[in-house]
C-alpha positions, 0 to 999 in steps of 0.5 A: 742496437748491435748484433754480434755473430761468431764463427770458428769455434770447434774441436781440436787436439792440444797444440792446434789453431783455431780463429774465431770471428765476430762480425758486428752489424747495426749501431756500429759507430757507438761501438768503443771497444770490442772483446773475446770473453769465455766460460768454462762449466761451473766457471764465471765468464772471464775476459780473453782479450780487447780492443778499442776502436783506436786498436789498443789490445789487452789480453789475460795472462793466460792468453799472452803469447798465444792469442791474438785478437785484431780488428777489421773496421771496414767489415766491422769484425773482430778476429781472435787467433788462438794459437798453442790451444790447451785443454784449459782453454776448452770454454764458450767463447763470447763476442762482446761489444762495448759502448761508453759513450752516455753510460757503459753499455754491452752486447754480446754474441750467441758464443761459440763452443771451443774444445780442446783435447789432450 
């Protein structure tokens, strides 16, 4: 099993910062990729941004140029900088972990409350 814990989230005004992490603990090694999902109200669960154990990233294209996710595999954490923040971004942001390896296998954090107003 993996545990997932975010921090970070919050309220802040349009045009503002904010970074969440997710610190990941348990069956580490069987991680390949971990993610930043979110959910608006009455909206599906779309992905934010990726990255795989060898630091490949992938980010929606609503997200490029203003987010960025990185990778910190001593402390096994994941970051997610979010910058140029719009109201459009104000979601339940979810922590994901992915493992391939035997089959395709997700975890997810708790998630984190992000709120952007205008």
């Amino acid at each position: 099993q993996v545990q997932l814990v975010e921090s970070g989230g919050g309220l802040v005004q349009a045009g503002g910062s904010l970074r969440l992490s997710c610190a990941a603990s348990g069956f580490i090694s069987q991680i390949y990729s971990m993610a930043w999902y979110r959910q608006a109200p009455g909206k599906q669960r779309d992905l934010v941004a990726s990255i795989t154990s060898g630091g490949s990233t992938n980010y929606a294209d609503s997200v490029k140029d203003r987010f960025t996710i990185t990778r910190n595999n001593a402390r096994n954490t994941v970051y997610l900088q979010m910058n140029s923040l719009k109201p459009e971004d104000t979601a339940v942001y979810y922590c994901n972990a992915r493992r391939i390896s035997g089959g395709v296998y997700d975890w997810w954090g708790q998630g984190t409350q992000v709120t952007v107003s205008s």
